[in-house]
N, C-alpha and C positions, 0 to 999 in steps of 0.2 A: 755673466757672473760666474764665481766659481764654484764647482761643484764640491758641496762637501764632504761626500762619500760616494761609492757605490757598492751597492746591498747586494751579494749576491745568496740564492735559497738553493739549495741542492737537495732532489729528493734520491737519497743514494738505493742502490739496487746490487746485491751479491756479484760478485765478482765478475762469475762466467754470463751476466745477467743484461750486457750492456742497455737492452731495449726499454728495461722499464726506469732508467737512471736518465733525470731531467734535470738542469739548472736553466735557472732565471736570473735575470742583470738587470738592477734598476737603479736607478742616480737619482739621488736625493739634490732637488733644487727647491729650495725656498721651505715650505713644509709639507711637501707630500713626496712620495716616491715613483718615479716617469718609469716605465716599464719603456726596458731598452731592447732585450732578446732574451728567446730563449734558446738551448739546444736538449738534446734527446738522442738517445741510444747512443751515448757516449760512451770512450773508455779512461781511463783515470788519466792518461797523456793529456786529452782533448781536454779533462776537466783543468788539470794543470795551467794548459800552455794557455785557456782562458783565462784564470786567475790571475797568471806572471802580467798576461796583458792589459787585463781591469789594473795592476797596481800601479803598473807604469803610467796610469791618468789620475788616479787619487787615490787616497784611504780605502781599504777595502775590508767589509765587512761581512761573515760568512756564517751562514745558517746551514747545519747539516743535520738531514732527516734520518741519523741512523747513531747506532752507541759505537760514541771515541772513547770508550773504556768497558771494562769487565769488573766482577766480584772477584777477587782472587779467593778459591773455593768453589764459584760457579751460584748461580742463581742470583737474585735480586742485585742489584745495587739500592743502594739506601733512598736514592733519586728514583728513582722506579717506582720504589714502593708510594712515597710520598705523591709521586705524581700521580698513581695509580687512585691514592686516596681523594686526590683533588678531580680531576676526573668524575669520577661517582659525586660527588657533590654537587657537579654542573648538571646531572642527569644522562652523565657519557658512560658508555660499555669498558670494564675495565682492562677486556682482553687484547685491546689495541697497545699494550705496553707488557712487552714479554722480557723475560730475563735476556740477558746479548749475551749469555753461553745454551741459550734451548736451541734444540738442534736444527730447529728453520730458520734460527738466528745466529749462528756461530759465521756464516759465511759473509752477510752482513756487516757484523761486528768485524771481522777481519780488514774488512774493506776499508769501513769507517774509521779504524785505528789505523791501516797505513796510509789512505787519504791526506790525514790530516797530522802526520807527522812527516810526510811529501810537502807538504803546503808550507807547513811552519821553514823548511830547508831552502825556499825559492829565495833566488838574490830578487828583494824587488826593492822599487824608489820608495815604493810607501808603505806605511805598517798595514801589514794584514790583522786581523782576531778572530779567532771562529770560536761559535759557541753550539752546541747538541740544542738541536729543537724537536719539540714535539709536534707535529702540524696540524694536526686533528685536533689536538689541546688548543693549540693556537689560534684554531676557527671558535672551537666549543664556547673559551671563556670570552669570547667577543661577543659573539650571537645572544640577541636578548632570547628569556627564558623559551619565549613563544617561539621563537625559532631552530630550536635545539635541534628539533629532529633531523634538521638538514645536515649538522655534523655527524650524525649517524649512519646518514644514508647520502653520502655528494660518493662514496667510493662507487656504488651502483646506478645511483641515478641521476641522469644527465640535468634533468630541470634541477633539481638540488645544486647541481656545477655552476648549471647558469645562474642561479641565484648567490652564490658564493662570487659567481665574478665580478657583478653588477656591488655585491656588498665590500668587495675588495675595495672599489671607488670610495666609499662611505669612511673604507680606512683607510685611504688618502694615498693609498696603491692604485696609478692612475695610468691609461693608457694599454690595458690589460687586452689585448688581442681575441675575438669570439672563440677562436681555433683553442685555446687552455679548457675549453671544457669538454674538450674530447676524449680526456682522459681524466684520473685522480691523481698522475705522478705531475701532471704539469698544476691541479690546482695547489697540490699540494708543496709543490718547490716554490710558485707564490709566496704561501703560507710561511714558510721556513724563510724569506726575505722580510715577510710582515714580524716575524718573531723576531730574527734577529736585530732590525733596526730597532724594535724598542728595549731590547735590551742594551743597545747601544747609543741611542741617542738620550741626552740627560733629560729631554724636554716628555718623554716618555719613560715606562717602570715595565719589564714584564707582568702578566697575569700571576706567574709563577714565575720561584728561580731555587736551583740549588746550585749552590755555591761551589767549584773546582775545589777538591780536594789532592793537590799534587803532592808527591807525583803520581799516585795509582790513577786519580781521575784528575786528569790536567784542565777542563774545560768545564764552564758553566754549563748548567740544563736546563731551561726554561720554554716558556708556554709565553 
């Protein structure tokens, strides 16, 4: 049958930072998403010349863990703040969402913005779309209340992971390899393919979304 897309989640990482920068590839068949690969300590070529080659097989749909824009002025985006407020509502820490010009996040931001203005340039057969995901947010507003803690604490600990992998299953993220909970860049580039498919498939709604404001912020932000 044919595949109707493939998801890919990228947890991006500062430029000179290639190790802790993970993507994951999964093909949507039927209604769940097959986990296909993933790669690690990548640099923005290897993410590319992945992308060019997912489009040459279908649609290709991209979650990226990092800000494809800035506040011109510096501090908050309007998206930040909002998500920051949603966040605290689930019972989540609101310091996991920093402005993309604070100065542990400019090199990031850099990245993310040429990223993905790289991507938009590729000649491929089929239409790409990327959307900015939050992926912490992404596990948080999934996780019933009673389980909250685990989005607070899967960056430090491992049974947390393992519990986010087994509950990726539940969201139809299927085929998910033991090896992803050896770290948080690999749960979390998951996370960013579970966000972005449901902001891209109609049969699914983001938890959250703020809307592309182009041209200062050209991409959706959602949870």
């Amino acid at each position: 049958m044919r595949i109707y897309m493939r998801v890919i989640g990228i947890d991006l990482s500062g430029p000179s930072n290639h190790k802790d920068t993970v993507l994951t590839v999964f093909e949507q068949k039927q209604n769940e998403l097959q986990f296909v690969k993933w790669m690690s300590n990548i640099s923005d070529q290897e993410i590319l010349t992945e992308i060019y080659e997912q489009s040459q097989l279908d649609e290709v749909v991209i979650g990226i863990d990092a800000p494809l824009s800035y506040e011109d002025g510096g501090g908050d985006r309007k998206g930040d703040r909002e998500l920051r407020k949603f966040i605290v509502s689930l019972g989540m820490k609101p310091g996991s969402i920093m402005p993309p010009t604070l100065n542990r996040m400019v090199y990031l931001t850099l990245r993310g913005i040429k990223l993905s203005r790289e991507i938009e340039n590729l000649n491929v057969k089929y239409p790409i779309s990327i959307v900015e995901v939050h992926p912490g947010a992404v596990i948080g507003s999934r996780l019933s209340k009673q389980d909250i803690e685990v989005a607070l604490t899967y960056k430090q600990v491992r049974s947390a992971r393992s519990f986010i992998r087994t509950w990726f299953t539940e969201q139809k993220l299927t085929q998910i390899p033991i090896e992803i909970e050896e770290e948080s860049h690999s749960i979390d580039a998951c996370a960013a393919a579970l966000g972005a498919w449901h902001w891209k498939d109609p049969k699914y709604k983001p938890k959250w979304i703020f809307k592309a404001q182009p041209p200062l912020h050209p991409y959706d932000y959602c949870c």
